[in-house]
C-alpha positions as CSV (number, residue, x, y, z in Angstrom):
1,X,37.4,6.6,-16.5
2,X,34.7,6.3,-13.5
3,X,31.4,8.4,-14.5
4,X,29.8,10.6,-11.4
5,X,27.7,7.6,-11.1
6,X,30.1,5.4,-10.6
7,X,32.0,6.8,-8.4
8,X,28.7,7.8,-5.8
9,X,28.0,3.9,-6.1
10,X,31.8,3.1,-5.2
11,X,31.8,5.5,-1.8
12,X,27.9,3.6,-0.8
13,X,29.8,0.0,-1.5
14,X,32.6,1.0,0.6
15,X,30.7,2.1,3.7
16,X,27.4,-0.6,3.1
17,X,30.1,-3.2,2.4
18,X,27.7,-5.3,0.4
19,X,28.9,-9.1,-1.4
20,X,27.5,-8.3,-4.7
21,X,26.2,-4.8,-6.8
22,X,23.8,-5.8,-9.2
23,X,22.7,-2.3,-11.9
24,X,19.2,-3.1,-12.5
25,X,17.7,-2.3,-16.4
26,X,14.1,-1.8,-15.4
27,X,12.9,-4.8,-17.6
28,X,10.3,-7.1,-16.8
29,X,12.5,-10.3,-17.6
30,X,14.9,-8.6,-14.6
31,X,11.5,-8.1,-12.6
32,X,10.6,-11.9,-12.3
33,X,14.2,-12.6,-11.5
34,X,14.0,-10.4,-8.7
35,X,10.6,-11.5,-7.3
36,X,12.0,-15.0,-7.5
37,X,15.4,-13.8,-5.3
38,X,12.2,-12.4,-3.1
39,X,10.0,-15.4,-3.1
40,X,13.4,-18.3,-2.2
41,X,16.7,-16.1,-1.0
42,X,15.7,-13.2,1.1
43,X,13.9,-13.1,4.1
44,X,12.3,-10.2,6.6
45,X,12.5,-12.6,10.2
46,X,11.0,-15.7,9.0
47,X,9.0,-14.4,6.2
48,X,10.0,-14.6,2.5
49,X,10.0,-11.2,1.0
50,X,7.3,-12.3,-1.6
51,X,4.4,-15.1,-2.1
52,X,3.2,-15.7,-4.7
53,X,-1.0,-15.1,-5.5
54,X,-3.3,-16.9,-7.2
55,X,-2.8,-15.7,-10.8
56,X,-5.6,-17.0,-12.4
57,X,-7.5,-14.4,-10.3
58,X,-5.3,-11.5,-9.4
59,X,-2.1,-11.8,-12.9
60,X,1.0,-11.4,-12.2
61,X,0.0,-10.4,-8.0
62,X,2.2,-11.0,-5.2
63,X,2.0,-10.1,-1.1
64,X,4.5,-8.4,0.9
65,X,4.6,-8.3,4.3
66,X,6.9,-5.8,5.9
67,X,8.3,-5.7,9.6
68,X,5.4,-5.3,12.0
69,X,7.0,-2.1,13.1
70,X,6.9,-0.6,9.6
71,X,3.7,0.2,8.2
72,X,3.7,3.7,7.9
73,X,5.4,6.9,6.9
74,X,7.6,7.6,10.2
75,X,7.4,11.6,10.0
76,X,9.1,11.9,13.2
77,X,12.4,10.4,12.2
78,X,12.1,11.9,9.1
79,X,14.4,15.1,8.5
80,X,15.0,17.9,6.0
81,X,18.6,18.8,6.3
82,X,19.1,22.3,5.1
83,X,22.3,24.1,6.5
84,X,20.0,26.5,9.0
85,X,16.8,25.5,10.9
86,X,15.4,28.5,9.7
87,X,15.3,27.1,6.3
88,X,13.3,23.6,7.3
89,X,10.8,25.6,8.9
90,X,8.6,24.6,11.8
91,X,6.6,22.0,9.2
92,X,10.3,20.2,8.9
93,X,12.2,17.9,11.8
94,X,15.9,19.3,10.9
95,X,19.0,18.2,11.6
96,X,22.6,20.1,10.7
97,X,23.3,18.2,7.7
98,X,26.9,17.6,8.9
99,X,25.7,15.8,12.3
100,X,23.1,14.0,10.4
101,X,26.1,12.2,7.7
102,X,28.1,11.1,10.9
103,X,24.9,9.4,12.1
104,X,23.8,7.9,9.1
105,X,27.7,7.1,8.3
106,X,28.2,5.0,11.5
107,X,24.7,3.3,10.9
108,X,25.4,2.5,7.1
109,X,29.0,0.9,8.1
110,X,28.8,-2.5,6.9
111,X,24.6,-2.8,6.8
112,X,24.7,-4.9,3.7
113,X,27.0,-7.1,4.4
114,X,26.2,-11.0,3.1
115,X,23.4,-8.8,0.8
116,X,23.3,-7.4,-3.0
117,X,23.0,-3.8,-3.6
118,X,20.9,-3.2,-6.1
119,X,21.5,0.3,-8.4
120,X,18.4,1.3,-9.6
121,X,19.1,4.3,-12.2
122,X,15.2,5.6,-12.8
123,X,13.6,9.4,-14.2
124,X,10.7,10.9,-12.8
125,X,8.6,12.1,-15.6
126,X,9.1,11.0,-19.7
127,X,12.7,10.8,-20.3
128,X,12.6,13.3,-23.0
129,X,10.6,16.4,-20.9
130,X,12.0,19.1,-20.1
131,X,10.4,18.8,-16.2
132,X,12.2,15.3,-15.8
133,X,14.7,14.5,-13.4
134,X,17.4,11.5,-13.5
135,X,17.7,9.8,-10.5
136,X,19.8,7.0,-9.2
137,X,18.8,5.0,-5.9
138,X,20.8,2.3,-4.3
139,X,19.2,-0.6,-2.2
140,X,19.7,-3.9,-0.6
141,X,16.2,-5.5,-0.8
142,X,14.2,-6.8,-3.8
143,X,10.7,-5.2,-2.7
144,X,12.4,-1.8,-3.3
145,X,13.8,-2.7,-6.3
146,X,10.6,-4.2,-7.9
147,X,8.8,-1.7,-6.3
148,X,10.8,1.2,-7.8
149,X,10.5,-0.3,-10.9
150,X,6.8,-0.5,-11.5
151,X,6.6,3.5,-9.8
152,X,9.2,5.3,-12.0
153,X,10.7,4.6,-15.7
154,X,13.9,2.5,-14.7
155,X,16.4,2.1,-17.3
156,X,20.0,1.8,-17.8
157,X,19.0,4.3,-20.3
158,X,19.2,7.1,-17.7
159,X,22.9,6.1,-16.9
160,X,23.3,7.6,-21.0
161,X,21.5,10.2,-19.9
162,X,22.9,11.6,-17.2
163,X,26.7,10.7,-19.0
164,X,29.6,12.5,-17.1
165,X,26.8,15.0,-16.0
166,X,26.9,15.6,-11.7
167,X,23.4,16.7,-12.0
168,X,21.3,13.7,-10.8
169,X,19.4,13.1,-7.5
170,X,20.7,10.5,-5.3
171,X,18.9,7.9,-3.2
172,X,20.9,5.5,-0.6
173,X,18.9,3.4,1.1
174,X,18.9,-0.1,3.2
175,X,16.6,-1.6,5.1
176,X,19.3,-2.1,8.0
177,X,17.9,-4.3,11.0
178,X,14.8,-2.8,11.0
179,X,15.6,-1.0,14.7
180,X,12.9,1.9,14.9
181,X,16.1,3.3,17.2
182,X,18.1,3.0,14.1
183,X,15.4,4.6,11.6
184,X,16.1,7.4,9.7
185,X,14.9,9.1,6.3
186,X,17.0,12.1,5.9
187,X,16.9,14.9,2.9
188,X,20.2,16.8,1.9
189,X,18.3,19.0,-0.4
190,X,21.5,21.3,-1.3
191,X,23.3,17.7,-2.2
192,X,19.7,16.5,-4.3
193,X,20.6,13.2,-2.0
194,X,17.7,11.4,0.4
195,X,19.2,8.9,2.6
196,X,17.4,6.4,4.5
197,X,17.7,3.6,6.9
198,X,15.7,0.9,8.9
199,X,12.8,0.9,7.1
200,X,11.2,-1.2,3.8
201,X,7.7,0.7,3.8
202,X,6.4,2.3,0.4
203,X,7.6,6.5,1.7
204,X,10.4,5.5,3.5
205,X,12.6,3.3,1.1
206,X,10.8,3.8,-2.0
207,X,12.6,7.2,-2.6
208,X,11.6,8.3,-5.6
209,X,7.8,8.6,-4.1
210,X,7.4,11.4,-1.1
211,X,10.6,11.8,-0.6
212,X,12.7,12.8,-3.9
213,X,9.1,13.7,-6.0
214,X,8.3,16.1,-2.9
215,X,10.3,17.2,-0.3
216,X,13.5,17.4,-2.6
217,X,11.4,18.8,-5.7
218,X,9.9,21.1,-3.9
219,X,13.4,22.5,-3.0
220,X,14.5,22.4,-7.1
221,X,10.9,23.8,-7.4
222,X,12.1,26.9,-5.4
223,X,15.1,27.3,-6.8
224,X,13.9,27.1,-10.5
225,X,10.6,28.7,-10.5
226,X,8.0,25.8,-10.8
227,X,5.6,23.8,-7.9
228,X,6.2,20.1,-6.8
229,X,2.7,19.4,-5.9
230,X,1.0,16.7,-3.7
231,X,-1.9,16.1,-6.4
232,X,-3.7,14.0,-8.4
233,X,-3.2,15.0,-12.6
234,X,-6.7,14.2,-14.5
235,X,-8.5,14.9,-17.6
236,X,-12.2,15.1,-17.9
237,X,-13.8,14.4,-21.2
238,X,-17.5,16.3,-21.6
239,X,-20.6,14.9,-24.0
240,X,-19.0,16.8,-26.6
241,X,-15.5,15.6,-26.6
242,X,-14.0,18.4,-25.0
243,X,-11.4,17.8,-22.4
244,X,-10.6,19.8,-19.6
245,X,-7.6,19.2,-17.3
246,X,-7.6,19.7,-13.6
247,X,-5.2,18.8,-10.4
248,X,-6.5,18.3,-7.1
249,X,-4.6,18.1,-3.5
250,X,-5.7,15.9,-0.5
251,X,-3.6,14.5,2.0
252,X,-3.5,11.1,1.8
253,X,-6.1,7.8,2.5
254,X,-9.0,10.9,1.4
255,X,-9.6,9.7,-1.8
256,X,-7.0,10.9,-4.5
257,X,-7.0,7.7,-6.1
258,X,-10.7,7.4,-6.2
259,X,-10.8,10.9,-8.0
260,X,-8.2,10.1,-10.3
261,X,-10.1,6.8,-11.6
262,X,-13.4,8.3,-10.9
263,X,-16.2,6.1,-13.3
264,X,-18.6,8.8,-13.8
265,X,-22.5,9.2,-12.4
266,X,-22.9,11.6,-16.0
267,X,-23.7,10.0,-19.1
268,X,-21.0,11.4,-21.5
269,X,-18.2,12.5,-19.1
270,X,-15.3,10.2,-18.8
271,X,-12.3,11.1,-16.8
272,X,-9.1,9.7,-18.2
273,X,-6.0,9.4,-15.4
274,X,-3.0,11.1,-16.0
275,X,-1.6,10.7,-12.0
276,X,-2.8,9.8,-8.7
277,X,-0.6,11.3,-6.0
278,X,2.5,13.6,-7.2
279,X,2.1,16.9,-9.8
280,X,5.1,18.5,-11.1
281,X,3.2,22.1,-12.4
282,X,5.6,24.4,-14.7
283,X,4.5,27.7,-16.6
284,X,4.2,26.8,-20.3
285,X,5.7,29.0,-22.9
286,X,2.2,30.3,-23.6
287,X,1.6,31.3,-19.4
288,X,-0.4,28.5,-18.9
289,X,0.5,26.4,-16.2
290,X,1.1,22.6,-17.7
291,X,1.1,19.5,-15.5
292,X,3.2,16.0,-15.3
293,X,2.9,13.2,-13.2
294,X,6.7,12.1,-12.3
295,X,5.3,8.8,-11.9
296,X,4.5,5.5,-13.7
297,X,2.8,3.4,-11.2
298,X,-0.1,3.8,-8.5
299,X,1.2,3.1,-4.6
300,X,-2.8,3.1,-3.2
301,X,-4.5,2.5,-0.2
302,X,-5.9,-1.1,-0.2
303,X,-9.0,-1.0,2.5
304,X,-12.0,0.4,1.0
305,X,-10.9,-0.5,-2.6
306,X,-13.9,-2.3,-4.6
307,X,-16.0,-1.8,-7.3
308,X,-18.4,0.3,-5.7
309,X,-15.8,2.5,-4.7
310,X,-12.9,2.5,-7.4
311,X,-14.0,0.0,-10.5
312,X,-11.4,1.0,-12.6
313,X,-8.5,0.1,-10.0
314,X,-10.1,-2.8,-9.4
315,X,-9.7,-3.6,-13.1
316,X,-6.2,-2.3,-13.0
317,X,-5.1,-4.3,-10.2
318,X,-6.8,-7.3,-12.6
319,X,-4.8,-6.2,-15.5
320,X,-1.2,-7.1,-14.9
321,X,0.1,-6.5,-18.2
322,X,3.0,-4.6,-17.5
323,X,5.0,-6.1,-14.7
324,X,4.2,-7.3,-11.0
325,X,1.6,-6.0,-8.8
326,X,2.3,-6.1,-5.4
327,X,0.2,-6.2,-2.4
328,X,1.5,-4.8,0.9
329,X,0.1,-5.8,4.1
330,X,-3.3,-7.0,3.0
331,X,-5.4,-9.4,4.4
332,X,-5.1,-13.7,2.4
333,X,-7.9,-15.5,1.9
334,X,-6.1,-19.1,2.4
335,X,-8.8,-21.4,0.7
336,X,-8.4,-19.2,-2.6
337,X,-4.8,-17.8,-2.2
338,X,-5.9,-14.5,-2.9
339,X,-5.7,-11.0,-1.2
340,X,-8.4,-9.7,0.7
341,X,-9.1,-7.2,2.9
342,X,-11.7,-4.9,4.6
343,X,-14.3,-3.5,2.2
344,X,-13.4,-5.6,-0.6
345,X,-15.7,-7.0,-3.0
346,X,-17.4,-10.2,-1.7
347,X,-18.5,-11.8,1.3
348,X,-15.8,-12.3,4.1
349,X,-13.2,-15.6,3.7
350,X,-13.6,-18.3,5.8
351,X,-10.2,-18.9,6.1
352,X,-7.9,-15.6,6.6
353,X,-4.4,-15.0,7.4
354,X,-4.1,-11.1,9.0
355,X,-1.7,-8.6,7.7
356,X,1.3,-10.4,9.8
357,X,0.0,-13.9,8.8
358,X,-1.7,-14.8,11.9
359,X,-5.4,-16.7,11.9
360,X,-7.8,-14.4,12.3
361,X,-11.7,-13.9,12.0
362,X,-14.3,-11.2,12.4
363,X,-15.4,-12.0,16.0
364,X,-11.7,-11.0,17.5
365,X,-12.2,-6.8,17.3
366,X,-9.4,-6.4,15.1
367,X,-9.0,-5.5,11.2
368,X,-7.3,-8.4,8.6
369,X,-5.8,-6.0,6.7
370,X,-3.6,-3.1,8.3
371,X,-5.3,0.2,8.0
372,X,-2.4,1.1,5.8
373,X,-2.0,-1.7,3.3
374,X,-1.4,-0.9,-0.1
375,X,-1.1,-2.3,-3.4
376,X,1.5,-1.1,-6.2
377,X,0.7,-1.7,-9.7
378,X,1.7,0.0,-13.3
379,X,-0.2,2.8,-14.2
380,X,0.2,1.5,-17.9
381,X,-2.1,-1.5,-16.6
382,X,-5.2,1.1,-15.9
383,X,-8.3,1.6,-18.2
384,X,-8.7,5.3,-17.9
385,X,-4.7,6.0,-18.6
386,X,-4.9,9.3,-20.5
387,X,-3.6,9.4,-24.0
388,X,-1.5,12.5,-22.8
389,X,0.5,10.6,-19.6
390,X,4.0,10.5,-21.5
391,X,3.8,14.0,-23.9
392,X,6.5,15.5,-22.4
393,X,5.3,18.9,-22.4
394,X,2.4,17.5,-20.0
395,X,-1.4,18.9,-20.3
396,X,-2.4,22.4,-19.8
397,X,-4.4,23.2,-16.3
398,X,-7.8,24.8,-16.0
399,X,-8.8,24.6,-12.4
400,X,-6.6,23.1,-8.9
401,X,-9.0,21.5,-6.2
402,X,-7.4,21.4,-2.6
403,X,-9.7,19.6,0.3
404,X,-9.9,17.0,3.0
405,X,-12.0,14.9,5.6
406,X,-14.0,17.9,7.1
407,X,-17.6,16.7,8.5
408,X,-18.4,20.3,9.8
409,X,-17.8,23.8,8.6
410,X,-15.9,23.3,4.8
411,X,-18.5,23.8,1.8
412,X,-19.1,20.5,-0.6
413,X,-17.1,23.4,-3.5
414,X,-16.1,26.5,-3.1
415,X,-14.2,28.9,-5.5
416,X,-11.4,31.5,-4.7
417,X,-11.9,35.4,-5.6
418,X,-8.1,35.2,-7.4
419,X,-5.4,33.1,-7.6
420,X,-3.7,34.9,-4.2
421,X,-6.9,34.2,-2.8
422,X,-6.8,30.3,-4.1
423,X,-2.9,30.1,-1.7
424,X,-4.7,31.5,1.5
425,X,-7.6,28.7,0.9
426,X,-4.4,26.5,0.4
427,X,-2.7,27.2,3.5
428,X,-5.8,27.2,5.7
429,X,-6.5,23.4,4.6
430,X,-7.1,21.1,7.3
431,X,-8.3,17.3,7.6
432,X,-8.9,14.6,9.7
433,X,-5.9,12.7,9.8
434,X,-5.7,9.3,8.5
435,X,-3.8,5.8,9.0
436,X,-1.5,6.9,6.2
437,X,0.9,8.6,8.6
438,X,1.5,6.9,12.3
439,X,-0.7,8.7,15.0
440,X,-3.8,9.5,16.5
441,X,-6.7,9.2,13.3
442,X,-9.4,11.4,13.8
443,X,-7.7,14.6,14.8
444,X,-7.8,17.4,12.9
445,X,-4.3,18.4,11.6
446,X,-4.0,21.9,9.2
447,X,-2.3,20.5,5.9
448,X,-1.9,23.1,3.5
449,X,-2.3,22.1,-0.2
450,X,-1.5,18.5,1.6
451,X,1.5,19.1,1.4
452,X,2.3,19.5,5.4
453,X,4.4,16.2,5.6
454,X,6.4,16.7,2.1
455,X,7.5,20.4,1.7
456,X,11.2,20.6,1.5
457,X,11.8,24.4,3.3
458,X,9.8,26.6,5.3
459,X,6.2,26.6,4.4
460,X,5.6,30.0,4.7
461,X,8.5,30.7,2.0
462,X,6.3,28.0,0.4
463,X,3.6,30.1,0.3
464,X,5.5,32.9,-1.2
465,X,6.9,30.6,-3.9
466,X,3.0,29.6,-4.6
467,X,2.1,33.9,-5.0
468,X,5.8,33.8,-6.9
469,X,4.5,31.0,-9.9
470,X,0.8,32.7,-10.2
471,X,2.7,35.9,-10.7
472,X,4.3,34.7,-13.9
473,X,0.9,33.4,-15.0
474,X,-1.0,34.9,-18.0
475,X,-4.2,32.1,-17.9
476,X,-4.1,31.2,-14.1
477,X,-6.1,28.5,-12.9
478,X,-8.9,29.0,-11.0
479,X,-8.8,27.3,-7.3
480,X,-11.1,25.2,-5.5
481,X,-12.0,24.0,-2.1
482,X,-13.8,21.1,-2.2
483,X,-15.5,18.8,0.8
484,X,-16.9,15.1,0.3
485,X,-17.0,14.7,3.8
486,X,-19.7,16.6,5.4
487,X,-22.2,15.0,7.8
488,X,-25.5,15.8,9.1
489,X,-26.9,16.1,12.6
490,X,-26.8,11.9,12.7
491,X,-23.4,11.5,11.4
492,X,-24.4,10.5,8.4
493,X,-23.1,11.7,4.6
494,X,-24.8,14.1,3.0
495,X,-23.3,14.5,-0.2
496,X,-22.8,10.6,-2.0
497,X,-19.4,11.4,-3.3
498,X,-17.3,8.7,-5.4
499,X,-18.8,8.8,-8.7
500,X,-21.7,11.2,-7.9
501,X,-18.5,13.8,-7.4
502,X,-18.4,14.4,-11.2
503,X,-21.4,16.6,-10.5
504,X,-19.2,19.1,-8.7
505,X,-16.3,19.0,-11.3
506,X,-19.0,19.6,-13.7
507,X,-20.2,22.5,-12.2
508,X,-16.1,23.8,-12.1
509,X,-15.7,23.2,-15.5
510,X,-18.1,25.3,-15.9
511,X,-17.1,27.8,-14.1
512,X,-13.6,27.5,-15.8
513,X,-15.4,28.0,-19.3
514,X,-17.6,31.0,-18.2
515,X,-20.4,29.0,-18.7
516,X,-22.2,29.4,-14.8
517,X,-22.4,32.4,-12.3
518,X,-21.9,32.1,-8.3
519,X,-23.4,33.6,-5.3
520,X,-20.3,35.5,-3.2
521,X,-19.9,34.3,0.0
522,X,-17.7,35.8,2.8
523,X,-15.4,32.9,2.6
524,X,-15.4,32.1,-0.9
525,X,-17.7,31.8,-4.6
526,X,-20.3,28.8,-4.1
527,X,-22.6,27.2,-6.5
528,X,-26.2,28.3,-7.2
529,X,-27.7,25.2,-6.1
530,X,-29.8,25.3,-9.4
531,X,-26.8,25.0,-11.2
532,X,-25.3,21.5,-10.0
533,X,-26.4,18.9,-11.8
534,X,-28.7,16.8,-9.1
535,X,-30.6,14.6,-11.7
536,X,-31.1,11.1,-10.5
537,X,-29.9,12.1,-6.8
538,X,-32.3,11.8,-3.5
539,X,-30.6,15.0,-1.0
540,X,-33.6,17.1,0.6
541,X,-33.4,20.6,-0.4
542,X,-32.6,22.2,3.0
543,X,-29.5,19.5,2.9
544,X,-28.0,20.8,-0.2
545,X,-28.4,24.0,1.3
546,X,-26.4,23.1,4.0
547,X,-23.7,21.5,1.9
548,X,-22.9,25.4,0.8
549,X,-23.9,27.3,4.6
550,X,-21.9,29.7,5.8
551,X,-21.8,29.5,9.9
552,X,-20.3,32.6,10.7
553,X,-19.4,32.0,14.8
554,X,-18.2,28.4,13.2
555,X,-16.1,30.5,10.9
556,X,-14.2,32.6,13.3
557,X,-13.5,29.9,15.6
558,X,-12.1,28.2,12.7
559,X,-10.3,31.5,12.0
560,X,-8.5,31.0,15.4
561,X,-7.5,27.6,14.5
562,X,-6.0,29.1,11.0
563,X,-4.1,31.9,12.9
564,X,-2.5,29.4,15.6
565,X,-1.2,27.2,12.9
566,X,0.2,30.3,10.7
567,X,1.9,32.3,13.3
568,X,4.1,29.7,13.5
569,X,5.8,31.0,10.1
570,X,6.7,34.0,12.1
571,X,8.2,36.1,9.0
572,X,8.3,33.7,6.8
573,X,4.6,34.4,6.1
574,X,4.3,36.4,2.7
575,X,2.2,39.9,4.3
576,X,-0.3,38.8,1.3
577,X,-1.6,35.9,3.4
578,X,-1.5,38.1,6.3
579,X,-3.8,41.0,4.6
580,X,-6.0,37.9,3.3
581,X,-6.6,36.7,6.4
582,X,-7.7,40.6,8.0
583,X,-9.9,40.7,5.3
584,X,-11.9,37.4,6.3
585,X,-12.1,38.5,9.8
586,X,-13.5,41.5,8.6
587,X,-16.6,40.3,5.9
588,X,-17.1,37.5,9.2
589,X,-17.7,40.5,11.0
C-alpha cells in the first residue's frame, strides 16, 4: 500500500513525465555522486551545472553558474495563493489558488522529460523538536538537490517519520526552460504545498529556504500560535561565562550573516551562531519565548565577504568537513582555479572569468562577481556553531533586534517602552533596498521586521498575530532598533560596525539584565552615551551624540512615510498600532 508520499510523488511523475525518480538519503557519499551527475551529465546552455575548485585552497568547493536571467529572488512572479485576496494582503502578489494549478499544470506537463526527478525528503529544525516540520520537495536538477542537502537535515529518515501521516509540506519544483514568461513560485498555504517553475536560484527552487521556512510558516505560525521569523538566532557569551541569547531581523545583503558570526572587538565576549537567516520563536512551557533555526546550512551573500568583514565565514567556507560548498555566481581567478570576487581577501587576479564566464578586468566599469552571488556551505563546518543548534527545545530569548540600511534619521540602538511598543518599531522598519531582490538598490522600501517579501497573509493580521504571541508571554523580550548605517554630513560612517557592534549588544544585554538605565526619548529608550563601551574607539563626542539625536521635523516626515505604507492594511491593522502611532505624533509634537 502506497504511503501519502508516494502517492504525491506518483501525481508530480505523471504530469513532469520524468525518465527516472531517484529518493535522495541526504548522505554525503550520495552528495559527490550528484556533484559528479552535475560536473559531466547536466548542463544549463552550454555550461556544466558544476566545476570543480581548487581544493587544496577552498575543500570540498565547487561554482555554479545559473541562467543569466536568474540571479535573484523574482518577487513579482511570486504568489501567495490563499482562497481570497483579502487574505494575501497588499504585501502578497495573489492569485485564486484554483487559476494558479491550471497554470502551473499546463507548464509542469512533461517539463522533465529526458531528466531525473530527484525526491528530496528533508525537516526543518532537529528531527526530534517539537517546532520541526517534515517536508518533502521534488526536483529535476542536481544544484537543488545538493543544495537542499547542505541547508536542511535530508534523510530518508523523515519518510519513517512522516509514515502514513498527510501532514507534511510539499515542494514541486523544476527548473523548466528557464523562460522568465514561464516563471512562477507559487504558495498554496491551506495545501502546505509551494510550487515553482523556471528558475534554479537559491529562493526560488531551494524551497525549503524563503519560501516553505517563511511565507508557508508564517501561515502554520498563525494558525498554531507561534512566529516564523526572518532572523538571525545567536548566543553571546560575556567575561564571565554567562550566555545570553538574542534574535535580530534585517532584510537581506544588511549584514545578518556578519552578526551571526560576529568575532568580537571585547576581550571576553564570544558570540556562538545558532542561525543566520530564518527563526522559528515558540512560547516555552515556562512563558519564555525559545528559538530554533529550521536550518542546517548558511545561503550568504558572497561580495564583501573577507576577513576583515566576516573571519569566521571565511574559515567556514575553508572548512568543508561536512559536505560540498558551493559557490554561486562568483567571480574565478583562472591562474589559481579559485573563487573570487569583489571585496575579497587579496589583491585583484590577473586572470578572471566574470560571473557568466566571460574575460573580464577592472578597467571595463563592470563587477566580476554578481551583486548577488552567494555561497552555500554546512553550518556544522562553522567555528562559532553553538553547542545549543540541535536541542530540540531551542534556546530561551532575552532581547529581538530589528534594523536596516538607514544613513539618516534611525538611532545606532534604540529600545521599545513594551513589547506592543517593540511591533509598531517593527512595522515601521524601513531600508535601503539591496541586490538581494531584483530592482532599483538604493531606494528606501518599509520592511517590517524584514519580513515584507516572506509573510504568508495579510501583514497587518501579521501584526495582530505579533501583539497575539507577546500576549501569552510571562518574560517577554525586550525589542530593539538598531542602525549600523548612519552617515555623517560627508557620507561617511560614523559608527565602525562589524565587530565593533558587540559594543551595542553589550550595552542590550545589559539592559536585558537590569544592569544600565536609559534616557526616554519621544521615539524610543536610548543609551546614556557614558554607558556604551567606547574603549579603544576614535568617534568625536558630538558624533556619538548624533548616533542617538532625535530630529523632530525629520521624525514627522518619516511619520508620513510610516502612515502611507500602513494605511494600506485598511482594517487589517490591529487599533493597537493605530493608538501607537497617535501617540508618536503627539510626544513629536
Amino acid at each position: 500500500m502506497a504511503t501519502p508520499v508516494e502517492k504525491w510523488v506518483e501525481e508530480q511523475a505523471r504530469l513532469a513525465k520524468p525518465d527516472k525518480i531517484h529518493w535522495c538519503d541526504g548522505s554525503e557519499e550520495e552528495a559527490r555522486t550528484l556533484m559528479e551527475i552535475g560536473m559531466k551529465q547536466e548542463k544549463i546552455g552550454e555550461t556544466p551545472v558544476f566545476q570543480e575548485l581548487n581544493h587544496k585552497t577552498w575543500p570540498n568547493a565547487y561554482l555554479h553558474r545559473s541562467h543569466p536571467t536568474d540571479v535573484a529572488r523574482t518577487e513579482q512572479l511570486t504568489f501567495v495563493c490563499h482562497p481570497t485576496k483579502d487574505q494575501a494582503g497588499p504585501n502578497n502578489n495573489w492569485m485564486d489558488p484554483k487559476e494558479a494549478k491550471e497554470k502551473l499544470a499546463t507548464l509542469t506537463d512533461g517539463c522533465m522529460k529526458g531528466k531525473t526527478m530527484y525526491v528530496l525528503p528533508y525537516m526543518m529544525g532537529h528531527p526530534d523538536s517539537p517546532y520541526a516540520k517534515s517536508c518533502v520537495q521534488v526536483t529535476d536538477i542536481t544544484y537543488v538537490a545538493v543544495s537542499m542537502g547542505i541547508m536542511t537535515r535530508m534523510s530518508k529518515n523523515v519518510l519513517d517519520k512522516i509514515g502514513n501521516s498527510e501532514n507534511f509540506v510539499k515542494g514541486t519544483h523544476s527548473v523548466g526552460d528557464f523562460d522568465t514568461n514561464k516563471r512562477f513560485i507559487m504558495h498554496f498555504p491551506q495545501d502546505s504545498l509551494v510550487w515553482s517553475i523556471g528558475s534554479g536560484y537559491g529562493g526560488n527552487a531551494l524551497l525549503g529556504k524563503k519560501c516553505i521556512s517563511l511565507r508557508i510558516a508564517s501561515c502554520l505560525g498563525q494558525k498554531e500560535g507561534w512566529l516564523a521569523e526572518h532572523m538571525v538566532v545567536m548566543g553571546i557569551q560575556d567575561p564571565q561565562g554567562k550566555i545570553t541569547y538574542i534574535c535580530a531581523a534585517f532584510p537581506s545583503a544588511c549584514g545578518k550573516t556578519n552578526l551571526a558570526m560576529l568575532e568580537s572587538a571585547l576581550p571576553g565576549y564570544k558570540v556562538w551562531t545558532i542561525g543566520d537567516d530564518i527563526a522559528w520563536l515558540n512560547v516555552g512551557p515556562d512563558g519564555r519565548l525559545y528559538a530554533i533555526n529550521p536550518e542546517a546550512g548558511f545561503f550568504g551573500v558572497a561580495p564583501g565577504t573577507s576577513l576583515k568583514t566576516n573571519p569566521n565565514m571565511v574559515h567556514t567556507l575553508k572548512a568543508a568537513k561536512v559536505y560540498p560548498t558551493l559557490f554561486t555566481n562568483v567571480a574565478l581567478d583562472l591562474d589559481k582555479n579559485e573563487p573570487w570576487w569583489e571585496g575579497a581577501d587579496g589583491a585583484v587576479p590577473k586572470r578572471v572569468a566574470d560571473w557568466q564566464g566571460k574575460p573580464w578586468t577592472s578597467e571595463g566599469g563592470t563587477k566580476a562577481a554578481h551583486a548577488n552571488s552567494r555561497f552555500t556551505v554546512s553550518l556544522y563546518n562553522a567555528p562559532t556553531l553553538s553547542q545549543e543548534f540541535d536541542n530540540p527545545r531551542g534556546v530561551p530569548i532575552s532581547a529581538i533586534l530589528m534594523g536596516g540600511k538607514r544613513t539618516q534619521l534611525i538611532p545606532l540602538v534604540m529600545e521599545a517602552f513594551d513589547w506592543a511598543h517593540g511591533v509598531f518599531l517593527g512595522a515601521r522598519i524601513g531600508s535601503e533596498t539591496t541586490a538581494a531582490a531584483a530592482g532599483h538598490i538604493g531606494h528606501l522600501r518599509r520592511d517590517p521586521m524584514a519580513m515584507l517579501p516572506f509573510c504568508g497573509y495579510n501583514m497587518g493580521d501579521y501584526f495582530g498575530h505579533w501583539l497575539n504571541v507577546g500576549k501569552k508571554l510571562k518574560h517577554p523580550p525586550k525589542i530593539y532598533s538598531v542602525n549600523w548605517f548612519r552617515t555623517d554630513d560627508d557620507g561617511r560612517f560614523i559608527w565602525p560596525g562589524f565587530g565593533d557592534n558587540i559594543r551595542v549588544i553589550k550595552w542590550i544585554l545589559d539592559r536585558a539584565n537590569g544592569r544600565v538605565g536609559a534616557k526616554e526619548t519621544p521615539i524610543g529608550l536610548v543609551p546614556n552615551v557614558a554607558d556604551l563601551d567606547l574603549s579603544g574607539l576614535k568617534i568625536a563626542k558630538d558624533k556619538m551624540e548624533k548616533l542617538f539625536e532625535v530630529d523632530r521635523p525629520g521624525w514627522q516626515t518619516e511619520l508620513q512615510s510610516i502612515d502611507s505604507f500602513l494605511s494600506q492594511f485598511g482594517d487589517h491593522l490591529p487599533a493597537e498600532i493605530r493608538c501607537l502611532r497617535d501617540d508618536l505624533a503627539k510626544k513629536l509634537g
